[in-house]
N, C-alpha and C positions, 0 to 999 in steps of 0.2 A: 491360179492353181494353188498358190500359198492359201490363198482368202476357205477353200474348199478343205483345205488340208487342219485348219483349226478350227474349221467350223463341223468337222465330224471328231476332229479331238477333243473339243467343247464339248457335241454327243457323247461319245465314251466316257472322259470324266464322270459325267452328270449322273450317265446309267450307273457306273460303277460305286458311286458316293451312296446312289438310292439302294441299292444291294449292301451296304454298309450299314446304313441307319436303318431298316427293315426292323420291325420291330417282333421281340421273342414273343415264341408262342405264349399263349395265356390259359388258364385255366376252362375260362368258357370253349377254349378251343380241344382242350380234350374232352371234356363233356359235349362235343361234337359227335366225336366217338364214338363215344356211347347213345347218343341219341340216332348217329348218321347208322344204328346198327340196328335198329327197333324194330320190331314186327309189327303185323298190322291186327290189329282185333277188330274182327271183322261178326260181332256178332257173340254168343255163349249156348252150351248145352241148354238143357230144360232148366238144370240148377244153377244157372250164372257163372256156370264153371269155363273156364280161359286158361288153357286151349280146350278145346269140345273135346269131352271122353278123354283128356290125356293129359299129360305134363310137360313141360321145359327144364333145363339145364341151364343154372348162371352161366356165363361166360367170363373171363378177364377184359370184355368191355368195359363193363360197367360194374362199382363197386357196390350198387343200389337194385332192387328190382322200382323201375319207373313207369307211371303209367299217365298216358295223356289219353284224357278221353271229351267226346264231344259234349257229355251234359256232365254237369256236378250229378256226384254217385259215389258211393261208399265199396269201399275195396277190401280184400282180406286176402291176405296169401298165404296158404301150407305149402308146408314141408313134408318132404319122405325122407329121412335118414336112411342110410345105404345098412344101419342097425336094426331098420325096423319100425312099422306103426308110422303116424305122420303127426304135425302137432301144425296148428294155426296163430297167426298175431290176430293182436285185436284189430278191429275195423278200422278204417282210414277213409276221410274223406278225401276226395278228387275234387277240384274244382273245374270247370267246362274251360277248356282249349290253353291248359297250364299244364307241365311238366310235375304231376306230385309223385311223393314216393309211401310206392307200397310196401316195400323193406328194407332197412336199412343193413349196412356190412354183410350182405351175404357172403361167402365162401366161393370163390369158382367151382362151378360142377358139381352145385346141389339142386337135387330135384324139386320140383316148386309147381305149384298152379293156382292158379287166381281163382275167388268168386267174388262177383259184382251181385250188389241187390237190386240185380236187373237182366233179363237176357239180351236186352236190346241193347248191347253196349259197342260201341265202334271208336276206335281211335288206332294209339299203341303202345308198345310194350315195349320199355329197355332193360336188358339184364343181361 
């Protein structure tokens, strides 16, 4: 009975030491985040336009618009200010089945849509 009685309080210990040493979150873990929040691009209007016919909203997921797509492809994302008129960055390369980014520092809760120099575009989208 003794032998049983330290041999689950050797368990306990052990468990509770590993809940001690656990190690802090990390950076790639909040850019989980942002990635574990992504939409899927499943394709573009006639113009290479992402979302078809429409636009997106940043979110406070991600501080980046990010784009993972299956082939290397060149990216652009406008803006619509809530002022009026829209304005675009210049072009970005993607490279196939990598995380790149199509804008940097966005603003939470700006309007935005991607064109790709391609309609046939599949992957996805973090912002």
């Amino acid at each position: 009975m003794k032998r049983r009685r330290m041999i689950a309080l050797a368990a306990a210990t052990t468990a509770a030491a590993g809940l001690l040493l656990a190690p802090a979150p990390t950076a790639s873990a909040a850019a989980t985040s942002c990635y574990g929040s992504a939409k899927t691009i499943n394709g573009t209007d006639d113009n290479g336009h992402w979302p078809p016919g429409g636009s997106a909203y940043t979110t406070s997921n991600c501080n980046d618009i990010n784009v993972k797509i299956t082939r290397t492809i060149d990216v652009q994302t406008c803006f619509a200010p809530t002022s009026g008129g829209y304005y675009c960055n210049g072009w970005r390369t993607v490279y196939a089945n990598t995380w790149g980014l199509a804008a940097t520092d966005v603003k939470d809760g700006t309007r935005f849509w991607l064109l790709f120099t391609s309609t046939d575009v599949h992957g996805l989208a973090a912002y």
